[in-house]
MARLUMVO-415166 format. One record per residue (C-alpha): residue in three letters; x, z, y. Coordinates in steps of 0.02 Angstrom, whole numbers, padded with zeros to 5 digits, always signed. Layout:
N
ALAXZY
...
END
This chain:
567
UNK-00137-01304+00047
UNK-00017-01246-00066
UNK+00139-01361-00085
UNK+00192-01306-00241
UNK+00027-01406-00304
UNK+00086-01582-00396
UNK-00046-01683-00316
UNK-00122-01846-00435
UNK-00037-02008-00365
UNK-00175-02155-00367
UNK-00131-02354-00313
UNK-00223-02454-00233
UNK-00156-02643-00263
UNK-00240-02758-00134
UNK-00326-02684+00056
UNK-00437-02805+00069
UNK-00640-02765+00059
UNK-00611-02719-00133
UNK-00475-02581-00087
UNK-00563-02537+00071
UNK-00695-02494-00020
UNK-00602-02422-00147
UNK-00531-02297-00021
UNK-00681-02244+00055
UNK-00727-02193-00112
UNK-00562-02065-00122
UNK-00576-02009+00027
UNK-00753-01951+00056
UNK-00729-01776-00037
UNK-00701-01646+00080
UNK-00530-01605+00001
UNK-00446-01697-00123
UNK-00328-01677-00267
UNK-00222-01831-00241
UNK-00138-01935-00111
UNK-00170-02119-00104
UNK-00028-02273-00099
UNK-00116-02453-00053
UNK-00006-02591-00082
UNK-00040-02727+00025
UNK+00051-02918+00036
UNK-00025-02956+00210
UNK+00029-02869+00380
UNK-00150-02796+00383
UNK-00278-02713+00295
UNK-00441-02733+00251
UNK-00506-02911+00288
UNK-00424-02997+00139
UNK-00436-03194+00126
UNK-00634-03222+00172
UNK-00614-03128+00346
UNK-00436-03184+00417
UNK-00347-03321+00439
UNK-00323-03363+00248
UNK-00490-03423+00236
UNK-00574-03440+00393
UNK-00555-03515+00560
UNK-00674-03481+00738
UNK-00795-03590+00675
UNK-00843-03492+00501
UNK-00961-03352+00503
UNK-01043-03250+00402
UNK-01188-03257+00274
UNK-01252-03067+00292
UNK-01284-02967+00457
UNK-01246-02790+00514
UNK-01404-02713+00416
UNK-01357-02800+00273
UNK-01202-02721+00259
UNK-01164-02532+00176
UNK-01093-02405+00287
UNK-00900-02396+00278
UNK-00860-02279+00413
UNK-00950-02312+00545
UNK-01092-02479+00563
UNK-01044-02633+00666
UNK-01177-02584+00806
UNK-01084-02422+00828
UNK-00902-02498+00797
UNK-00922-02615+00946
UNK-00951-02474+01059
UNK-00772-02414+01010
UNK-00702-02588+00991
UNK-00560-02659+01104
UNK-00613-02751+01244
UNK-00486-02882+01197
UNK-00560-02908+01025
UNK-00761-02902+01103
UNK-00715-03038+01260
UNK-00624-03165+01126
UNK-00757-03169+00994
UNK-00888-03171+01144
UNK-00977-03014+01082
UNK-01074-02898+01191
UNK-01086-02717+01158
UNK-01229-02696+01252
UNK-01356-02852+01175
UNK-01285-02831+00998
UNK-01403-02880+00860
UNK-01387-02804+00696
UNK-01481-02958+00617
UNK-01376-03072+00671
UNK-01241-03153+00579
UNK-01076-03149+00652
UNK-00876-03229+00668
UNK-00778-03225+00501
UNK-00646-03182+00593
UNK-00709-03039+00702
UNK-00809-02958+00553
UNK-00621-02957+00470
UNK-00561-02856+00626
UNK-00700-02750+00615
UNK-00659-02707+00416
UNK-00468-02689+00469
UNK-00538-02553+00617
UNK-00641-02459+00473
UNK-00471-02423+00385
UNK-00386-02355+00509
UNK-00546-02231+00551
UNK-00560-02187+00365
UNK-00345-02169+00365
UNK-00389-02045+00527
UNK-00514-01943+00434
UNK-00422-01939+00290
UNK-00275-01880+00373
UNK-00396-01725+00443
UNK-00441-01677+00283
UNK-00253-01668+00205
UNK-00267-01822+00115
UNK-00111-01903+00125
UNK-00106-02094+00134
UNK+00050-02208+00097
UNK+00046-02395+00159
UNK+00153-02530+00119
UNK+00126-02687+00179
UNK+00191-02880+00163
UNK+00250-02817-00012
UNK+00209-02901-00176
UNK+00171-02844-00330
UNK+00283-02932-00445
UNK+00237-02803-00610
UNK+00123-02673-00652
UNK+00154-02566-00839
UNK+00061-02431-00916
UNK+00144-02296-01024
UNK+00016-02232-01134
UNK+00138-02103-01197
UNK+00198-02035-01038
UNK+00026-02064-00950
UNK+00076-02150-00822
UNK+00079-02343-00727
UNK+00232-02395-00659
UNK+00191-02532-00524
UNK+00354-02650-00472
UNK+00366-02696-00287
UNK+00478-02863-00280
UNK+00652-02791-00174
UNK+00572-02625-00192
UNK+00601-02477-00325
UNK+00459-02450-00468
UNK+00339-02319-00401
UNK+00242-02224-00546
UNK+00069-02152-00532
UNK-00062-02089-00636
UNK-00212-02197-00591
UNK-00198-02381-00540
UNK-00357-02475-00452
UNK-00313-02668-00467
UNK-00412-02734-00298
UNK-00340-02904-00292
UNK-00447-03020-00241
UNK-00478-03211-00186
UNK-00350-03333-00283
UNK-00355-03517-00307
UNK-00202-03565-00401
UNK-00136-03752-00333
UNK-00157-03865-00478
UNK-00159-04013-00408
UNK-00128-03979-00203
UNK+00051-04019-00159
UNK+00077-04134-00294
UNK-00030-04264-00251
UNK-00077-04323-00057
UNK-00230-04273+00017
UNK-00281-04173-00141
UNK-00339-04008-00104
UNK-00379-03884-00235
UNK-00446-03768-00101
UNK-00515-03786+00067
UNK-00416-03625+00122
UNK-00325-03592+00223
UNK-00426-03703+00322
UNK-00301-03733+00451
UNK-00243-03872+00310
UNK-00400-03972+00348
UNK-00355-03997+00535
UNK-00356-04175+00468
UNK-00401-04337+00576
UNK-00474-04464+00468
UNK-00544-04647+00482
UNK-00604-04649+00304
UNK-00744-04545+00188
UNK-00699-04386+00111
UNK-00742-04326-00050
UNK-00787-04156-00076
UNK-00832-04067-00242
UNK-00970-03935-00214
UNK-01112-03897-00107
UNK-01092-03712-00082
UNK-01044-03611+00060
UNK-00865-03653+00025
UNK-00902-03822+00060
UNK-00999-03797+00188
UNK-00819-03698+00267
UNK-00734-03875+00219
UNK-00886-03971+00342
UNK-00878-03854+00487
UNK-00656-03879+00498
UNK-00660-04075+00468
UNK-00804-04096+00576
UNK-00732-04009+00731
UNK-00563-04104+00717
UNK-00654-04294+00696
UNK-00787-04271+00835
UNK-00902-04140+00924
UNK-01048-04069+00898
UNK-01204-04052+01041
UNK-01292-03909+01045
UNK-01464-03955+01127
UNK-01639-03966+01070
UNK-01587-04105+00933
UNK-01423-04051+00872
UNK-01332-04201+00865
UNK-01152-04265+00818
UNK-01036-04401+00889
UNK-00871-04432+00784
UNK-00711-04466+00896
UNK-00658-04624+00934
UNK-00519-04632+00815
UNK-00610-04552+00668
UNK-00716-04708+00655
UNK-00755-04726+00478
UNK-00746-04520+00462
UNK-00878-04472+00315
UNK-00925-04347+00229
UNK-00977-04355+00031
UNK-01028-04182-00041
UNK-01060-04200-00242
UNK-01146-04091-00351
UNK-01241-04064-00534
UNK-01381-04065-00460
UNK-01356-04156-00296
UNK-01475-04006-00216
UNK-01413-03901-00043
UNK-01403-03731-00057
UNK-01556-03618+00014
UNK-01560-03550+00185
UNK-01527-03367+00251
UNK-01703-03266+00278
UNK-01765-03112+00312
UNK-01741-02990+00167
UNK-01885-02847+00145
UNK-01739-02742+00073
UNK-01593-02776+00166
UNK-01479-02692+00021
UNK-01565-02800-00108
UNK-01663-02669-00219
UNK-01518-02593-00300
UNK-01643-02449-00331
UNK-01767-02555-00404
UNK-01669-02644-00542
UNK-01646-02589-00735
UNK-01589-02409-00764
UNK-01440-02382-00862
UNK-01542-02275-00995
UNK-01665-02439-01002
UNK-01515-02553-01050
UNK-01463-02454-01187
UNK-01635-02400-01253
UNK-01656-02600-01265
UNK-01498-02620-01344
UNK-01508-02492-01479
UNK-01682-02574-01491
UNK-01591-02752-01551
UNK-01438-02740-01648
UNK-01333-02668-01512
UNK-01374-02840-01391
UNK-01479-02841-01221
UNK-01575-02987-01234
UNK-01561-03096-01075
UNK-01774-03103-01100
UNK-01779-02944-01072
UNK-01698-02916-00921
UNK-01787-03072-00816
UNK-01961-03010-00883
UNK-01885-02835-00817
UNK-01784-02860-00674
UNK-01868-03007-00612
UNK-02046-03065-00665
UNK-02110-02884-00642
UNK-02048-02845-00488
UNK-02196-02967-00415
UNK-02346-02869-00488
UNK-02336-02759-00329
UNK-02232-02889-00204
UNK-02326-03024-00239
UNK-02471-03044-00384
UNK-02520-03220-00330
UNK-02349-03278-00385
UNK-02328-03166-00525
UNK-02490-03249-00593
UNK-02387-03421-00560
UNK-02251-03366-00678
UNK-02339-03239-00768
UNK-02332-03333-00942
UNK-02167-03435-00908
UNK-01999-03405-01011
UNK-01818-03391-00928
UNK-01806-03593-00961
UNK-01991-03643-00912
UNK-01972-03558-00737
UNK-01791-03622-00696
UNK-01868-03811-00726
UNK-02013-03778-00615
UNK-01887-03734-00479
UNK-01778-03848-00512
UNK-01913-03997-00550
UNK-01998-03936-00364
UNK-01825-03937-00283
UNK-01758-04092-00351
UNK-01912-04217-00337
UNK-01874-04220-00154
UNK-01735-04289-00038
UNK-01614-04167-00024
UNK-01580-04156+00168
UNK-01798-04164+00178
UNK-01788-04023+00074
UNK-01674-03949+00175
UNK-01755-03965+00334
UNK-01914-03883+00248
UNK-01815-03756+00200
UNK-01742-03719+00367
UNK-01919-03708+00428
UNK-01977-03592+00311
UNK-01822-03457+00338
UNK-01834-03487+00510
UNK-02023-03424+00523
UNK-01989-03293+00387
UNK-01852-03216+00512
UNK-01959-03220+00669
UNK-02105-03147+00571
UNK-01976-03028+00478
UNK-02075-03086+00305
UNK-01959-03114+00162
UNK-01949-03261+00033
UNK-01991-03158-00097
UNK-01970-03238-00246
UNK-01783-03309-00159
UNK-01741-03085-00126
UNK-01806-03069-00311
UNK-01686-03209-00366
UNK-01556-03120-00290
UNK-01578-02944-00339
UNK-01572-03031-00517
UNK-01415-03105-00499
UNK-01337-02949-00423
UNK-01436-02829-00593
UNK-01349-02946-00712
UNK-01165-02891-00679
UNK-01202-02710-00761
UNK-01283-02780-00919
UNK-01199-02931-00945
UNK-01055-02881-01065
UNK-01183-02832-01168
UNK-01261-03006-01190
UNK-01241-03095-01338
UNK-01162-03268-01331
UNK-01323-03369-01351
UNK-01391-03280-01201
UNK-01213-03274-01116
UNK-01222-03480-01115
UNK-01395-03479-01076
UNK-01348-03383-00915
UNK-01213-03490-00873
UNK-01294-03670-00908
UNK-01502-03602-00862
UNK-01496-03478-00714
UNK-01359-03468-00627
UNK-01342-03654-00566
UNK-01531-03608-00481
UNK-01452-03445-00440
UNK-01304-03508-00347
UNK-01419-03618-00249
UNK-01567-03521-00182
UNK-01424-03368-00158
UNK-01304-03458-00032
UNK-01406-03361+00117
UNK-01329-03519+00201
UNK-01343-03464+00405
UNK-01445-03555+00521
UNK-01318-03612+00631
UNK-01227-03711+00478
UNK-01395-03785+00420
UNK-01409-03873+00612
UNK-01224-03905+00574
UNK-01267-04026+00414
UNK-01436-04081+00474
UNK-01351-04152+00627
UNK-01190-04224+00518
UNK-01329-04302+00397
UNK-01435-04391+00564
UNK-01274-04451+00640
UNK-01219-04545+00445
UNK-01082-04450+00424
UNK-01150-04337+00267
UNK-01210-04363+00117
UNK-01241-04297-00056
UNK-01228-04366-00227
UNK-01307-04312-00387
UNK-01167-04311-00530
UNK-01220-04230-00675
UNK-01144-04108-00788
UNK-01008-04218-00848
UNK-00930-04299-00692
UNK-00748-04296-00710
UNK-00635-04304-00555
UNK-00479-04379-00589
UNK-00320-04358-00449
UNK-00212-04509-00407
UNK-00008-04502-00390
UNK-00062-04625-00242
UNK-00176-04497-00180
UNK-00340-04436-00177
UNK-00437-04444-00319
UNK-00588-04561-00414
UNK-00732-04468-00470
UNK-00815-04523-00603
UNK-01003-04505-00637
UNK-01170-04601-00708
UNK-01310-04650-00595
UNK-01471-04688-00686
UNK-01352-04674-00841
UNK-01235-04818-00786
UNK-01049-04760-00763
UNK-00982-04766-00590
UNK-00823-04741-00506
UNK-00786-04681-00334
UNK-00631-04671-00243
UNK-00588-04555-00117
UNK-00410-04567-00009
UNK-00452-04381+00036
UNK-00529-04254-00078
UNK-00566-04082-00084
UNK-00625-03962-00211
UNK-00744-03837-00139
UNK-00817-03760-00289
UNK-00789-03585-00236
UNK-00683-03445-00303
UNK-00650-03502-00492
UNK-00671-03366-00641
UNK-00496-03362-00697
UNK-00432-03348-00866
UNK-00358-03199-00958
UNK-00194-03271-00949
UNK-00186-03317-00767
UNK-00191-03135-00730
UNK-00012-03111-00619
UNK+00029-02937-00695
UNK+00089-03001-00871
UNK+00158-02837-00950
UNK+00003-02779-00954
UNK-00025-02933-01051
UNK+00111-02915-01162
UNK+00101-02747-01181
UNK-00078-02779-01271
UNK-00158-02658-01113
UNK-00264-02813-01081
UNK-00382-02907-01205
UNK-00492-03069-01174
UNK-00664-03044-01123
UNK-00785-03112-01263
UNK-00938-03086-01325
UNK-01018-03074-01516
UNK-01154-03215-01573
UNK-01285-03135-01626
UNK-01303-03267-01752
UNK-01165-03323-01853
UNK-01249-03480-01918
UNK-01236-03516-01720
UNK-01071-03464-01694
UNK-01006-03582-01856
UNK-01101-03724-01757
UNK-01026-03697-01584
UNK-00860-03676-01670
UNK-00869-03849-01698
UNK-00863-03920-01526
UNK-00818-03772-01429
UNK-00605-03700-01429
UNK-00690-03540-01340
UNK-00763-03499-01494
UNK-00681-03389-01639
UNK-00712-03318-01821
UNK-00685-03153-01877
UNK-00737-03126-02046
UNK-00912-03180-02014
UNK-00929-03143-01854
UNK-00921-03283-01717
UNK-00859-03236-01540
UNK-00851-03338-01378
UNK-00710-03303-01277
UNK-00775-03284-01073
UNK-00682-03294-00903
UNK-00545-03161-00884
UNK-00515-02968-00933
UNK-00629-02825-01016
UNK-00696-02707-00949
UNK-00822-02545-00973
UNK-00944-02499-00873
UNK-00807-02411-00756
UNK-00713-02545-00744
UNK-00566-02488-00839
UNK-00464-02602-00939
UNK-00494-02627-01114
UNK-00367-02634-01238
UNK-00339-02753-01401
UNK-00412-02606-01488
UNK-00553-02603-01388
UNK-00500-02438-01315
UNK-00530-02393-01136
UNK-00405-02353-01038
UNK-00412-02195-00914
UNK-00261-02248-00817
UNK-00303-02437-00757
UNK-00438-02491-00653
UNK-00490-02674-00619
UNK-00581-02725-00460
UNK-00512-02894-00467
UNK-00668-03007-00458
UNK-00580-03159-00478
UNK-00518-03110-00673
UNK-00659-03007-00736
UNK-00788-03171-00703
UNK-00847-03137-00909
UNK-00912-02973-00866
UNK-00951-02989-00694
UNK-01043-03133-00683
UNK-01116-03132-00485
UNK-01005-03141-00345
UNK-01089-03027-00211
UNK-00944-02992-00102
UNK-00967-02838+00006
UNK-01108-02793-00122
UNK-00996-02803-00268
UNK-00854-02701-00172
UNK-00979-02537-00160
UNK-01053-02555-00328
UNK-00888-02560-00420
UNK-00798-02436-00308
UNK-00936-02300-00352
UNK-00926-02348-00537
UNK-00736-02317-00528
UNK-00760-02155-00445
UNK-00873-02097-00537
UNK-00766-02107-00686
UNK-00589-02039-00592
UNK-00681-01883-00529
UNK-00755-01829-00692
END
């Protein structure tokens, strides 16, 4: 190697899944013109908030298994061969009877991701890439100068470090609105060592998803035990009498149960090519029409997997299919519908059958992040307010072990879950807690709750909650947004809606956090790309990046990205 070579200097902000990922990516080529700096703020890399002790305790696991998972360095199956003893005897997993299909410990998948960047560091190392780590350091600043091509990022007690690629990999953040001003109000259930709560009274909990379902698991643990038999039951403490549970959501449905998936990477190959999106978008006045991809990307799809339902849904519009789903789902009880559920996955994972039209729902979900800044607004809303709420349910892959979990919490009376509409307002109390505030059967009802917790998940965040401000101020950022394809729609939703604004005559609605292209680079005020910044951060690019697929999301951006750096 010749030293006199001035090597490329790339960041990596954040090594958690996103900049594992991310470095995987850099270092695959045999050699490399670069070395690699990954700023980290924890004392670890590579399991970020979901899989340490941020946002999970012994009792959360995970909703995918081994197979599910892409290849980082090395699979699970093979990693526990190589694993410490010490790390295989306290998560109680044996090397020999591993199961690939089987779900598995938050925290121990989290070691495992931490393992997989010290064996890609290794290899790395073996092929002359050099690797810089700093960890517990904070990124206070991060400034691109166009002029001089170059990002300076600013380490708090540290001096400025300047490279000539940045990759933003920041991920989980739920800014405290709310939590340390008023008692018992919780404006996340993480880190759930905050929940070690005893309690003689109902709690309140907003959500139904997954990250409630983390909330249950905690508060449930510390207020009584739960018996694993034949019948699952539960049996509060005796001084958590009066301990309760109240989940509320729109709907008032339970998210759907894990199964066995057909394609265990969720037909990436299947979905809408690239050259298809922009053949249909030259085709309609430079939109993709939301119709187009669910007749594409979804209804199609089940002319070969399954023509019985395709003739079900055959003639049925985006809308028309959502209520039949809905209108099935929500006619019954929802712990009934539950159980029924949990019967179905159950014999679709012994039998190794999928749910096919839940896989397709899913695939769907994942398809839309490409497309979606290409949406118009009408169809952008129509996403937000039509699919995704069924989306978001039948996609929670909830494991089995949580379902017996809540059915068990729901037999002993300690859960429950209401039905609160699209406008329930929650309202927090100096005193503590909070009232919600709904209509049942259209009559207005109050509820108060001396303990409450939002568990809505991981919230899109806006443009300017984006920590990094000088690339705010510096106009390196703009606002996501999208055009109305019809302006007479646009002047109407102007009218009730602050997210909506006028240029000239043309009507834009203003979505969740930062633009990006296709390559996730940053987008500027003058809607130029940017070759220098790269933006991995789920959390702030929500507008654009509608699903929330985790470990899926981490290798699908990471290839866009380098894809772009090594051209």
């Amino acid at each position: 190697m010749d030293k006199k070579t001035v090597k490329k200097k790339i960041a990596i902000i954040g090594g958690g899944p996103s900049g594992l990922f991310m470095y995987k990516r850099l270092t695959e080529p045999l050699t490399a013109d670069y070395e690699i700096t990954i700023f980290e703020r924890k004392d670890y890399l590579g399991a970020g908030m979901p899989y340490s002790a941020e946002g999970a305790n012994v009792e959360h696991i995970t909703n995918v298994s081994d197979n599910e998972i892409p290849i980082i360095y090395n699979s699970i199956e093979d990693w526990v061969k190589i694993a410490p003893k010490a790390i295989l005897k306290k998560f109680d997993i044996n090397e020999e009877k591993f199961n690939e299909y089987k779900v598995l410990p938050r925290l121990f998948f989290g070691e495992y991701l931490s393992a997989q960047f010290n064996l890609l560091k290794n290899a790395a190392l073996k092929k002359g890439i050099r690797t810089k780590v700093y960890l517990n350091c904070r990124v206070e600043d991060i400034i691109d100068y166009p002029k001089k091509n170059k990002v300076t990022v600013c380490v708090k007690n540290k001096n400025k470090a300047y490279f000539d690629q940045v990759i933003i990999c920041i991920g989980h953040n739920w800014p405290k609105k709310y939590e340390g001003k008023i008692p018992n109000y919780f404006d996340s259930p993480y880190p759930p060592k905050k929940l070690a709560l005893k309690l003689d009274h109902a709690v309140g909990i907003m959500g139904s998803s997954l990250t409630a379902i983390d909330a249950l698991r905690t508060l449930a643990r510390v207020n009584g035990k739960f018996t694993h038999n034949e019948d699952n039951s539960y049996s509060y403490n005796a001084d958590s009498d009066g301990f309760k549970i109240v989940m509320h959501s729109r709907s008032g449905l339970l998210p759907a149960i894990r199964f066995h998936l057909e394609d265990s990477h969720l037909g990436k190959d299947e979905t809408l090519s690239k050259a298809e999106i922009h053949e249909s978008i030259a085709r309609n006045g430079g939109f993709l029409p939301l119709d187009f991809v669910f007749e594409k990307n979804f209804k199609e799809i089940f002319i070969k997997k399954d023509p019985a339902f395709y003739e079900q849904i055959k003639e049925m519009n985006l809308e028309a299919f959502v209520e039949a789903m809905m209108g099935y789902r929500e006619q019954m009880d929802p712990f009934e519908l539950f159980k029924k559920e949990y019967e179905e996955a159950d014999k679709s994972i012994e039998k190794r059958k999928s749910i096919y039209w839940k896989e397709a729902l899913a695939i769907l979900s994942f398809a839309m992040n490409y497309p979606a800044k290409y949406l118009s607004a009408e169809d952008m809303e129509r996403l937000q307010k039509v699919l995704m709420p069924l989306i978001s349910i039948v996609i929670a892959f909830v494991p089995q072990s949580s379902c017996r979990e809540l059915l068990a919490l729901h037999e002993a009376g300690i859960l429950s879950i209401v039905a609160v509409g699209d406008d329930a307002k929650v309202e927090p109390l100096k005193t503590g807690g909070a009232d919600y505030h709904y209509k049942i059967n259209g009559k207005k009802t109050v509820q108060h709750f001396n303990t409450f917790i939002d568990c809505i998940g991981q919230p899109h965040l806006s443009f300017n909650d984006f920590p990094f401000k000088s690339l705010i101020g510096n106009g390196t950022l703009s606002p996501a947004r999208l055009r109305f394809k019809s302006a007479e729609n646009g002047k109407a939703e102007m009218k009730h809606n602050d997210l909506v604004s006028r240029e000239d005559n043309t009507y834009f609605l203003t979505v969740p956090g930062i633009t990006i292209n296709d390559h996730f680079q940053v987008v500027d005020r003058n809607g130029i790309s940017n070759k220098r910044i790269y933006m991995m951060a789920v959390p702030y690019i929500g507008g654009y990046n509608p699903d929330y697929s985790g470990i899926d999301f981490c290798e699908a951006a990471s290839k866009a990205v380098i894809d772009r750096i090594l051209c």
